[in-house]
DSSP file (Angstrom, degrees, kcal/mol; ACC not computed):
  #  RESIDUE AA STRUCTURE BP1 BP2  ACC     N-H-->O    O-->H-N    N-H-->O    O-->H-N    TCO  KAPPA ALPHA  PHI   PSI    X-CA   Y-CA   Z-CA
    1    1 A X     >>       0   0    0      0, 0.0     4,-2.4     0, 0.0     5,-0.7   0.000 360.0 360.0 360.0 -33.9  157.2    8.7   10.2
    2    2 A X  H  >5 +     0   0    0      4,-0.3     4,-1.2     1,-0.2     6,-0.1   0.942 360.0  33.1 -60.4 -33.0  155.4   11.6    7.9
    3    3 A X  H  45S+     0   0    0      1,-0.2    -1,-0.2     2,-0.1    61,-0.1   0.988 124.5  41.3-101.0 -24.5  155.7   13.9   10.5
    4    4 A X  H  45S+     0   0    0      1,-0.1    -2,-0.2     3,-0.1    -1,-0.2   0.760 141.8   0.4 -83.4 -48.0  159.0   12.8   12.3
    5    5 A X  H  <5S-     0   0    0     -4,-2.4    -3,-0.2     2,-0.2    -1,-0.1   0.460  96.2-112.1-137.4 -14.1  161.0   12.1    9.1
    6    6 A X  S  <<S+     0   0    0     -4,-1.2    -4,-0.3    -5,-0.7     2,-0.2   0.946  71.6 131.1  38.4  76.7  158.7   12.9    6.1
    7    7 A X        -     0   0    0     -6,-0.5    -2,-0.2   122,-0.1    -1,-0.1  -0.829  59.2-125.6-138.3 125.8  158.5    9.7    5.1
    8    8 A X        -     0   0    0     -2,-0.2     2,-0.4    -7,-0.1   120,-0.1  -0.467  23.7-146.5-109.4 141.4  155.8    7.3    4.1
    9    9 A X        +     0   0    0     -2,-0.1     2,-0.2     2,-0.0    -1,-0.1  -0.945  21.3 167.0 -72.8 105.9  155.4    3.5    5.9
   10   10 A X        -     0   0    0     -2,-0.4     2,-0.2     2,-0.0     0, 0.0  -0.726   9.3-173.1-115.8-178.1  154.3    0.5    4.3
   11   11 A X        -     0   0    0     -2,-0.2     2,-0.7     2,-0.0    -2,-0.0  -0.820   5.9-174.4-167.2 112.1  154.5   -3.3    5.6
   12   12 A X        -     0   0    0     -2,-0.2     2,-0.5     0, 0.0    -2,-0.0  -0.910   8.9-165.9-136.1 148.6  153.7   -6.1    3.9
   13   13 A X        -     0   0    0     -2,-0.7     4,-0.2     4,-0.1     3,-0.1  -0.849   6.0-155.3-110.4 101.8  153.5   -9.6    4.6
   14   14 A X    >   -     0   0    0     -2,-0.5     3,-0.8     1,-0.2     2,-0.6   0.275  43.0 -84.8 -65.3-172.8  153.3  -12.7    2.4
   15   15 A X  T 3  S+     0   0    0      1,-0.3    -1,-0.2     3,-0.0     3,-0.1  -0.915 117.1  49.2-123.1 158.6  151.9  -15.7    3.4
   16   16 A X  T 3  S+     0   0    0      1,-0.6     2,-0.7    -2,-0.6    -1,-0.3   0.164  77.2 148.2 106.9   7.6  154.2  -18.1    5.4
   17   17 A X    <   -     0   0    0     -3,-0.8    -1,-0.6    -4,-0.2     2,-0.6  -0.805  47.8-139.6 -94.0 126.9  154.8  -14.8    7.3
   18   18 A X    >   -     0   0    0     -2,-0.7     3,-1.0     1,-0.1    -1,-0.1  -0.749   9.3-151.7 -89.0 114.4  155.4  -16.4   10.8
   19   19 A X  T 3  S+     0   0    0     -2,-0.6    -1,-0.1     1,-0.3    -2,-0.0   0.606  92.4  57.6 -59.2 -19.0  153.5  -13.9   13.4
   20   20 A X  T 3  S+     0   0    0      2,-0.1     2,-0.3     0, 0.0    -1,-0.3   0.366  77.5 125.5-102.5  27.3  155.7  -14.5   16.3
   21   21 A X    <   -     0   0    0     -3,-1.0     2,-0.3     1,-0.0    -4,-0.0  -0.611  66.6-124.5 -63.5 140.4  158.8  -13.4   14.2
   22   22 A X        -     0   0    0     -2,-0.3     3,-0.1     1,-0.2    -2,-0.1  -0.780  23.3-169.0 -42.4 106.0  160.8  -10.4   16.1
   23   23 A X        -     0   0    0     -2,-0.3     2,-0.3     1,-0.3    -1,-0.2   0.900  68.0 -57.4 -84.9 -78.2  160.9   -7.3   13.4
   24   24 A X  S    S-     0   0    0      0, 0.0     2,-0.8     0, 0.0    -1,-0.3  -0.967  70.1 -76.7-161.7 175.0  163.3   -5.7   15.6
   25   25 A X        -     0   0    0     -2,-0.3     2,-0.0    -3,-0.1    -3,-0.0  -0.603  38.0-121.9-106.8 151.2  163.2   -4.6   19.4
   26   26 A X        -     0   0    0     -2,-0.8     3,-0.1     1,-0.0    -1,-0.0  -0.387  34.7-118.9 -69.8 150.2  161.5   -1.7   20.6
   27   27 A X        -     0   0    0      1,-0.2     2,-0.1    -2,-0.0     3,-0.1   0.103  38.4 -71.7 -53.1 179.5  163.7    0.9   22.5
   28   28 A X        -     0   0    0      1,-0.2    -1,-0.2    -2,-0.0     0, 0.0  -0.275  68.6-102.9-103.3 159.6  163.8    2.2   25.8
   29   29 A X        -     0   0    0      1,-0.2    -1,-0.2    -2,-0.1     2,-0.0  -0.374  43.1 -86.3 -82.6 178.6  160.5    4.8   26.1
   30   30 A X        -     0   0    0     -3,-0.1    -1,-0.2     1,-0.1     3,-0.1  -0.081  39.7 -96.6 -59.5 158.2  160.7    8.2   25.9
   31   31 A X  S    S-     0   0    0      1,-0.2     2,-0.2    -2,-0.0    -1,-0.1   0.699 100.1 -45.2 -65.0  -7.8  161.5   10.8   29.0
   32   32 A X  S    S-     0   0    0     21,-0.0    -1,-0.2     0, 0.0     0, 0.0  -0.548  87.2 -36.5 150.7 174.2  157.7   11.1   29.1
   33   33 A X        -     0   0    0     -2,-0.2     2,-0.2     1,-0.1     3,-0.0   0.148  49.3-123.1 -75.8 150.2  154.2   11.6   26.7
   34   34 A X        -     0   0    0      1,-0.1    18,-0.2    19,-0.0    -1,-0.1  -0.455  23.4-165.3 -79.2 130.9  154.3   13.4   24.2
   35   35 A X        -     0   0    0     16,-2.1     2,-0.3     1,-0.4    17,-0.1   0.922  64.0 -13.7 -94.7 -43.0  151.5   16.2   24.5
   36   36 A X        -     0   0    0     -3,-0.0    15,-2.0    15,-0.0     2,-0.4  -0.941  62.4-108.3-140.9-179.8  151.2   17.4   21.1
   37   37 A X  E     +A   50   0A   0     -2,-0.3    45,-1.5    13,-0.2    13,-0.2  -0.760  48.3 178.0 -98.6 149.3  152.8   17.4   18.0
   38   38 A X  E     -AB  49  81A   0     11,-2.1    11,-0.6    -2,-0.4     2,-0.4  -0.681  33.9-141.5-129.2 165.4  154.3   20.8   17.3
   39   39 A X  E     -AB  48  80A   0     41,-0.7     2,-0.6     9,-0.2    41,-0.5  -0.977  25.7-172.8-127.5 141.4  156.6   23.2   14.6
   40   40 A X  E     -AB  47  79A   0      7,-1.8     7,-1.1    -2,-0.4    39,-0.2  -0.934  24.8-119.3-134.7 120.4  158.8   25.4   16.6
   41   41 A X  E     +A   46   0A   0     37,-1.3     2,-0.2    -2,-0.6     5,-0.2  -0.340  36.4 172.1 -54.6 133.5  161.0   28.3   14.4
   42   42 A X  E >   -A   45   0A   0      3,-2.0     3,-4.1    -2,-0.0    -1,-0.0  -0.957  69.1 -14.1-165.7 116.1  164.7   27.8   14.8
   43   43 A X  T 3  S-     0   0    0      1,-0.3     3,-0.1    -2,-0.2    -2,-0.0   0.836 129.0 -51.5  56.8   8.4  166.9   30.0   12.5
   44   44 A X  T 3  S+     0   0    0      1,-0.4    -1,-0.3     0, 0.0     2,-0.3   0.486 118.9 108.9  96.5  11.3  164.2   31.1   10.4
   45   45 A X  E <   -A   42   0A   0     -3,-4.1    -3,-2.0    -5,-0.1     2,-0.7  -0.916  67.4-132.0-115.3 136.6  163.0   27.3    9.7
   46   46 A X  E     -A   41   0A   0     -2,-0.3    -5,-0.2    -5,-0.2     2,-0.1  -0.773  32.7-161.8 -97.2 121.8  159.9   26.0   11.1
   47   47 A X  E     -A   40   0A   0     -7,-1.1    -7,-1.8    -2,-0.7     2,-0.5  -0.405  23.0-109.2 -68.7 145.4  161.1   22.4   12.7
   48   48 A X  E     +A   39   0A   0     -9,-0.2    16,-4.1   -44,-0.1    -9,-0.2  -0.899  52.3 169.1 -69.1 116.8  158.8   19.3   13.6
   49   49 A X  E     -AC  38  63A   0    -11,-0.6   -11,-2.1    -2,-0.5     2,-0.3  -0.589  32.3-134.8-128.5 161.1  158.8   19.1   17.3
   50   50 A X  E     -AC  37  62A   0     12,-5.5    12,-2.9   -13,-0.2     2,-0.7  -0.976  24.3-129.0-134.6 143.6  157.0   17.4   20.3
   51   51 A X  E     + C   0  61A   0    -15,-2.0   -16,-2.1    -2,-0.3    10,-0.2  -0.436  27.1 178.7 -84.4 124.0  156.0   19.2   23.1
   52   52 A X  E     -     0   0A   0      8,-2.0     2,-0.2    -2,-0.7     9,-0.2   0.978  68.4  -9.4 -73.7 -66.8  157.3   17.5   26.6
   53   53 A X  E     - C   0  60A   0      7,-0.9     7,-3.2     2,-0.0     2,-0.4  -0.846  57.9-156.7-135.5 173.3  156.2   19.7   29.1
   54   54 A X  E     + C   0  59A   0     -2,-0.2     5,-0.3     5,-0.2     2,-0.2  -0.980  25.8 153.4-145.9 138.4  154.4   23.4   29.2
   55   55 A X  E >   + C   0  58A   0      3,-2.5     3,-2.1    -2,-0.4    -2,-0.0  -0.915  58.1   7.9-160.3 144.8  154.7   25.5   32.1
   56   56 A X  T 3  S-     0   0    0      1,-0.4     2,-1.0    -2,-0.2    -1,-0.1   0.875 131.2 -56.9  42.6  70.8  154.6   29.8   32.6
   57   57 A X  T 3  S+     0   0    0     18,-0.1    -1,-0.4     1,-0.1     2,-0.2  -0.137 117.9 108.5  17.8  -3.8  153.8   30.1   29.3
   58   58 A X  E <   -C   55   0A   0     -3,-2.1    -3,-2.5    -2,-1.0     2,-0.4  -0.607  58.2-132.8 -82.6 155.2  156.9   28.1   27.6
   59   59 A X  E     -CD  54  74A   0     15,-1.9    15,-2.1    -5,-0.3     2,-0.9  -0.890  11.5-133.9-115.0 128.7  156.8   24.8   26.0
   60   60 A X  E     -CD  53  73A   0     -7,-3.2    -8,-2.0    -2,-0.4    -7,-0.9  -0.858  37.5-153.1 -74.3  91.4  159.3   22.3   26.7
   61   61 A X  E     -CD  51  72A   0     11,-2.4    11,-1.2    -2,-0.9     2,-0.4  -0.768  32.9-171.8-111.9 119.3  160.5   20.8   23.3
   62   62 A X  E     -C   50   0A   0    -12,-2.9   -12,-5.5    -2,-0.6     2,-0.2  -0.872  31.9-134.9 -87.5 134.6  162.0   17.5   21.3
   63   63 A X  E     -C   49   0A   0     -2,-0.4     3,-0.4   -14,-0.3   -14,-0.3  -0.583  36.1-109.3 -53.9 122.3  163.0   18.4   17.6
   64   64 A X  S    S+     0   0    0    -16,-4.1   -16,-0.1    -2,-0.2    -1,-0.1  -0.507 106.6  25.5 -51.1 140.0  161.5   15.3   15.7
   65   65 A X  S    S+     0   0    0      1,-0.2     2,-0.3    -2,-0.1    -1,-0.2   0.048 101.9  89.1 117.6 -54.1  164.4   13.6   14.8
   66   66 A X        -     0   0    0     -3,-0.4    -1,-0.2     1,-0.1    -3,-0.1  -0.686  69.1-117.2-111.6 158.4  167.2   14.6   17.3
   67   67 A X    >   -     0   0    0     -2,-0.3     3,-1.2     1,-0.1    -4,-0.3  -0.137  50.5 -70.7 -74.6 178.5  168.1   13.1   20.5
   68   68 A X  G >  S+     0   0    0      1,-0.2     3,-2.2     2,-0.1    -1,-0.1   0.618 116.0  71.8  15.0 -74.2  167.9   14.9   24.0
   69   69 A X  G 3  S+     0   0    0      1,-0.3    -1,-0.2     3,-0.0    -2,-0.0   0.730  98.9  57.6 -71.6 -10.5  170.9   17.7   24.0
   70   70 A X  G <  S+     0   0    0     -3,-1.2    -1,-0.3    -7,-0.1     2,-0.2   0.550  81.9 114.1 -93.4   5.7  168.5   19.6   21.4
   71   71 A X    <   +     0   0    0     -3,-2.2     2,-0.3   -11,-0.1    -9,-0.2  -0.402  42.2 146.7 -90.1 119.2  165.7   19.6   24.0
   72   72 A X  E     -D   61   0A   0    -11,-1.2   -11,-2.4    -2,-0.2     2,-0.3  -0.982  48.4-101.8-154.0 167.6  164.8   23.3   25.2
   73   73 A X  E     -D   60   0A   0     -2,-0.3     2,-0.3   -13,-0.3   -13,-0.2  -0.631  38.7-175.5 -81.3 132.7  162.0   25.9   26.4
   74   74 A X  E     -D   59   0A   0    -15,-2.1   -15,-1.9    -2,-0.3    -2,-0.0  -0.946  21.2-122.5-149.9 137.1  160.8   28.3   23.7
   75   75 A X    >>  -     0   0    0     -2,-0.3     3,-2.0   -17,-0.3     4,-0.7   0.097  36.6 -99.9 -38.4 146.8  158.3   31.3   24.0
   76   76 A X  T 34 S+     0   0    0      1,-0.3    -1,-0.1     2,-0.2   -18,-0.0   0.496 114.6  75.7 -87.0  17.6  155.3   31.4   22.0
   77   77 A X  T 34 S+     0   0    0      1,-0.2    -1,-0.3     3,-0.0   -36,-0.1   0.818 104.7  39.5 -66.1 -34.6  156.3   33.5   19.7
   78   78 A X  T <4 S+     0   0    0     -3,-2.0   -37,-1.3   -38,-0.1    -2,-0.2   0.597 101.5  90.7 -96.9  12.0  158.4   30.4   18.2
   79   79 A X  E  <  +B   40   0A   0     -4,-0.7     2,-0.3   -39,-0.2   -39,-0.2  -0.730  48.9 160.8-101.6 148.5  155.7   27.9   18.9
   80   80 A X  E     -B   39   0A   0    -41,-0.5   -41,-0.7    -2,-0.2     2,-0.5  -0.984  42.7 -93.8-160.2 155.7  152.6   26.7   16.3
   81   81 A X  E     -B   38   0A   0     -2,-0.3     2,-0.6   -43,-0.1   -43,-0.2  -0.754  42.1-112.9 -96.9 142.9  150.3   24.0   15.8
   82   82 A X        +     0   0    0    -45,-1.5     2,-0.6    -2,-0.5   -45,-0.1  -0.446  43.9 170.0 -64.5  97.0  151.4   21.2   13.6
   83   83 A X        -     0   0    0     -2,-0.6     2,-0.5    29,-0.0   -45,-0.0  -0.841  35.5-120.3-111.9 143.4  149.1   21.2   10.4
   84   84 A X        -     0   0    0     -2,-0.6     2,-0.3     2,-0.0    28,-0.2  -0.800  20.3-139.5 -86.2 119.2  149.8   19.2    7.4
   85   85 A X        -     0   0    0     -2,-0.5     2,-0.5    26,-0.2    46,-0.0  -0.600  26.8-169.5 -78.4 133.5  150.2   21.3    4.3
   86   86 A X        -     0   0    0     -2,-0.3     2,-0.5    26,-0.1    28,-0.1  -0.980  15.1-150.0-130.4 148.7  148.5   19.4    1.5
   87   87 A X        -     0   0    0     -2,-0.5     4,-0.1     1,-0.1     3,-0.1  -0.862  28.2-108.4-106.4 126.1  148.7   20.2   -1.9
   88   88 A X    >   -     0   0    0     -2,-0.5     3,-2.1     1,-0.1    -1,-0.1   0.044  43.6-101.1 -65.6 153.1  145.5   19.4   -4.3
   89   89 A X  T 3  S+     0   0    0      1,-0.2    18,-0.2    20,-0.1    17,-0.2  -0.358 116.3  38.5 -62.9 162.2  146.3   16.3   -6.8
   90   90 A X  T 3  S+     0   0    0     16,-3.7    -1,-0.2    15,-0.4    17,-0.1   0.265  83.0 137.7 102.5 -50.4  147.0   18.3  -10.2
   91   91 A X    <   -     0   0    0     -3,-2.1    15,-0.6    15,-0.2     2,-0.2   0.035  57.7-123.2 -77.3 167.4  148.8   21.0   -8.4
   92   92 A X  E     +E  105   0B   0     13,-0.1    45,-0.7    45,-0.1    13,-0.2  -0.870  50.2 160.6 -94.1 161.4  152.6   22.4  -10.3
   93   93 A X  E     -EF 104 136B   0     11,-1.2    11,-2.6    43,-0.2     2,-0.3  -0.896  40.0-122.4-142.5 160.9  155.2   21.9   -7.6
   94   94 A X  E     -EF 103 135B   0     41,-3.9    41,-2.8     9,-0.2     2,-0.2  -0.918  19.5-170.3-118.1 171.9  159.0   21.6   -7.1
   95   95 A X  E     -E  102   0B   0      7,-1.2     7,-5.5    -2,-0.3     2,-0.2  -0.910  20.2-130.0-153.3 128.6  160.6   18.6   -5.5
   96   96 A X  E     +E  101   0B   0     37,-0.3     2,-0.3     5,-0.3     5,-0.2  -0.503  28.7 169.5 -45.1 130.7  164.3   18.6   -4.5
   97   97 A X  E >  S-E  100   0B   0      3,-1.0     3,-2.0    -2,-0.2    -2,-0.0  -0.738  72.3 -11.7-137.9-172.6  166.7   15.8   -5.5
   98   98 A X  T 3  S-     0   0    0      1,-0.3     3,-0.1    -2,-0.3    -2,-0.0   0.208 128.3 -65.0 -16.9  65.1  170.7   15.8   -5.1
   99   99 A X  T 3  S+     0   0    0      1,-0.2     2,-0.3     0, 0.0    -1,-0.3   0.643 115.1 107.7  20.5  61.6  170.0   19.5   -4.5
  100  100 A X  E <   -E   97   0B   0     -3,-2.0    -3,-1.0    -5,-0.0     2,-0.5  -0.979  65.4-133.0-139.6 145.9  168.6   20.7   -7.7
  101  101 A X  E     -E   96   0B   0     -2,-0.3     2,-0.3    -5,-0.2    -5,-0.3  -0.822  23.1-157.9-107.4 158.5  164.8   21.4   -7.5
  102  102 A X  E     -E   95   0B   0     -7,-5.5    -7,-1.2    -2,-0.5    -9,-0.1  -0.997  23.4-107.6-146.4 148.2  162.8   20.0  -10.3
  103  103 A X  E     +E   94   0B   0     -2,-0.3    16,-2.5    -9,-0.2     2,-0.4  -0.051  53.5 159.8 -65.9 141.9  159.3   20.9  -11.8
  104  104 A X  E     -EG  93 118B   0    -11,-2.6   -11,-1.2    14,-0.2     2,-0.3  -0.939  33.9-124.1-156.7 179.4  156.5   17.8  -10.8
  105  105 A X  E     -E   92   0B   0     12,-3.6   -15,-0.4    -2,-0.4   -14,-0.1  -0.674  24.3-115.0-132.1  77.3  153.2   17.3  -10.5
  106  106 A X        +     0   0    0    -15,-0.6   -16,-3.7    -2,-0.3    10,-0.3   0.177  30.2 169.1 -20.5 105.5  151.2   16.0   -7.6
  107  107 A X  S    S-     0   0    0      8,-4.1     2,-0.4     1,-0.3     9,-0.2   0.943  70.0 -14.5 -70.8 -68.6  149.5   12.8   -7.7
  108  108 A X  E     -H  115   0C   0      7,-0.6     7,-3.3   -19,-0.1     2,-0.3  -0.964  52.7-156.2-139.1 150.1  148.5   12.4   -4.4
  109  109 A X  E     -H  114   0C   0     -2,-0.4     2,-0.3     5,-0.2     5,-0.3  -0.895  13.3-179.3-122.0 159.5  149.2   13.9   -1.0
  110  110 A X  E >   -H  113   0C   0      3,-3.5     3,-1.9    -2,-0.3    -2,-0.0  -0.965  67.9 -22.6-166.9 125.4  148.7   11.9    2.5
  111  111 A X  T 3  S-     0   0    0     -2,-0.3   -26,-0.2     1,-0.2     3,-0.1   0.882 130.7 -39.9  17.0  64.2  149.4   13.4    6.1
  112  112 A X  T 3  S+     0   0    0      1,-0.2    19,-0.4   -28,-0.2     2,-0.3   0.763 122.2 102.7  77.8  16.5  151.8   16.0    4.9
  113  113 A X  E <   -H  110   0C   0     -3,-1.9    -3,-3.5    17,-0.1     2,-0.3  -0.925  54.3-154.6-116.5 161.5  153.6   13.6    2.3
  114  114 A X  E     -HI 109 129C   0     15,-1.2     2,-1.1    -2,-0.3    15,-0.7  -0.991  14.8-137.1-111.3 144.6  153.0   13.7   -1.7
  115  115 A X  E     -HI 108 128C   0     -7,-3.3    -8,-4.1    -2,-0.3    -7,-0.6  -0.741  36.0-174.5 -89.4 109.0  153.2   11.4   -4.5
  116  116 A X        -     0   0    0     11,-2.2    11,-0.4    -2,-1.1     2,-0.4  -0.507  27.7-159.8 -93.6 173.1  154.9   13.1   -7.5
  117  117 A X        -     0   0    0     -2,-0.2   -12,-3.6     9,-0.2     2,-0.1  -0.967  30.0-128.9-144.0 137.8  155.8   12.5  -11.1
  118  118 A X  B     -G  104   0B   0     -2,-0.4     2,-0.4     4,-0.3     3,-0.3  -0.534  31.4 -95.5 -78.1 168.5  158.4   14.7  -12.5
  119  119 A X  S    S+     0   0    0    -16,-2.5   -16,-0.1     1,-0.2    -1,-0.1  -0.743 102.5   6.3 -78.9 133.8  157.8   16.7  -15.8
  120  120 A X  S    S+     0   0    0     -2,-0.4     2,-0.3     1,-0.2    -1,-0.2   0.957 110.7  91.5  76.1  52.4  159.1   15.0  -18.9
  121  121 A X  S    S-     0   0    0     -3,-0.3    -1,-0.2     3,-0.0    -3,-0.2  -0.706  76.6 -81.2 165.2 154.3  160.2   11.6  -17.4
  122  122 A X    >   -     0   0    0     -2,-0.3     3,-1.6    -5,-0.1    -4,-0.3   0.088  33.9-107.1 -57.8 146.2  158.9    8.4  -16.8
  123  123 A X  G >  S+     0   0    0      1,-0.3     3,-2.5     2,-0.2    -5,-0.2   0.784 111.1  78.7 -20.8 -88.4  156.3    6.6  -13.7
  124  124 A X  G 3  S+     0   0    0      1,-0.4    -1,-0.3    -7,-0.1    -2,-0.0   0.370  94.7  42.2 -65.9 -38.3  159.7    5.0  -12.5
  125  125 A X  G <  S+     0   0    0     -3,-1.6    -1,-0.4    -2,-0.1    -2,-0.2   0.487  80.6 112.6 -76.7  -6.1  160.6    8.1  -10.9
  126  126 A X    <   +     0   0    0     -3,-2.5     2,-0.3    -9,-0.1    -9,-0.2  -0.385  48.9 169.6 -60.0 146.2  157.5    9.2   -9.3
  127  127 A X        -     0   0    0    -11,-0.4   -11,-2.2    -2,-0.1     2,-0.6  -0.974  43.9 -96.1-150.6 163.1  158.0    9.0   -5.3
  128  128 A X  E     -I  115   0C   0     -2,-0.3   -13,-0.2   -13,-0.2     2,-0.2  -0.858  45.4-176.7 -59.1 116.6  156.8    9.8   -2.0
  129  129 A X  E     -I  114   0C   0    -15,-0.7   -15,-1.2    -2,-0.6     2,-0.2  -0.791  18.5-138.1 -93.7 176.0  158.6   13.0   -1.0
  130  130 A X    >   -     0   0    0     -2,-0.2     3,-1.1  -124,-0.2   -17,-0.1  -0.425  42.4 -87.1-116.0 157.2  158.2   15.0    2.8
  131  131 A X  G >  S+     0   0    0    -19,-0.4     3,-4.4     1,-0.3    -1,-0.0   0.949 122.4  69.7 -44.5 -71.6  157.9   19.3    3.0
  132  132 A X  G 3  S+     0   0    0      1,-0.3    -1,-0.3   -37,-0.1   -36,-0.1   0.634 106.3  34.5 -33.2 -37.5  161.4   19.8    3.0
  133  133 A X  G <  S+     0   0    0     -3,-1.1   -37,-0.3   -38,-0.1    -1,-0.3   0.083 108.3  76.9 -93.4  19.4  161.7   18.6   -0.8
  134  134 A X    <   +     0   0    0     -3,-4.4     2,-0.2   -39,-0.2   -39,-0.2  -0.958  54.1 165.3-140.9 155.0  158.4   20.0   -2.0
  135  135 A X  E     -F   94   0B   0    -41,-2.8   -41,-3.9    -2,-0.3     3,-0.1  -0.807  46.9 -90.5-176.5 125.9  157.7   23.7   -2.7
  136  136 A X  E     -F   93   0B   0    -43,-0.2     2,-0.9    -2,-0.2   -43,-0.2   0.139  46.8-115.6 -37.9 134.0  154.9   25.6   -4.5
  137  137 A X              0   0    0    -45,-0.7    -1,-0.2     1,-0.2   -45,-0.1  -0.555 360.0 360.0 -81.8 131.8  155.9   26.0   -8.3
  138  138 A X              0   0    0     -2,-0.9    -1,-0.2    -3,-0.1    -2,-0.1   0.673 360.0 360.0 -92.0 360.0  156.3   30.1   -8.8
């Protein structure tokens, strides 16, 4: 889910947690494996992708995130390999909320997610955010 969605996964279970419980049911598979994980430039934004198929130098590509119809070959000019940016604990950042960015402070970062605390307000508001809300402080 960090690279698909930015988002972080936990699961926890108490005890009394019945093991054969049904979470939910899995879906129908994919159109076929996923080769790597990818960012492929679309409008001047680089996207999370997975790469389907590669053939005469193009890469077949799913956008994390979107079904099918968004599915195309792109050249390698718009293609890159998917690194996870991390930013040192410490470091100044902004973090997007209800589209206003605000100054924070890395706690911790984990496979392209960070843990923040804003400046000048309380632990209750530190959170997980994903790239898309996080951005070097200038």
């Amino acid at each position: 889910m960090a690279f698909a969605e930015g988002q972080k996964t936990t699961f926890t279970a108490t005890n009394g947690f019945d093991a054969r419980l049904t979470l939910a049911a899995a879906g129908p598979k994919n159109d076929g494996p996923v080769r790597r994980r990818l960012e492929v430039e679309w409008q001047g934004s680089w996207w999370p992708a997975y790469e389907l198929q590669a053939r005469g130098g193009k890469t077949y590509v799913r956008y994390a995130g979107y079904g099918s119809e968004w599915d195309e070959w792109v050249g390698p000019e718009r293609v890159r390999p998917y690194k996870a940016r991390q930013h040192p604990p410490g470091a100044a950042v902004k973090v997007e909320w209800e589209g206003t960015w605000w100054p924070a402070r890395v706690l911790e970062g984990k496979a392209g997610l960070h843990f923040i605390h804003y400046d000048g307000y309380g632990p209750e508001w530190d959170e997980w955010v994903g790239p898309r809300r996080l951005r070097v402080k200038e």
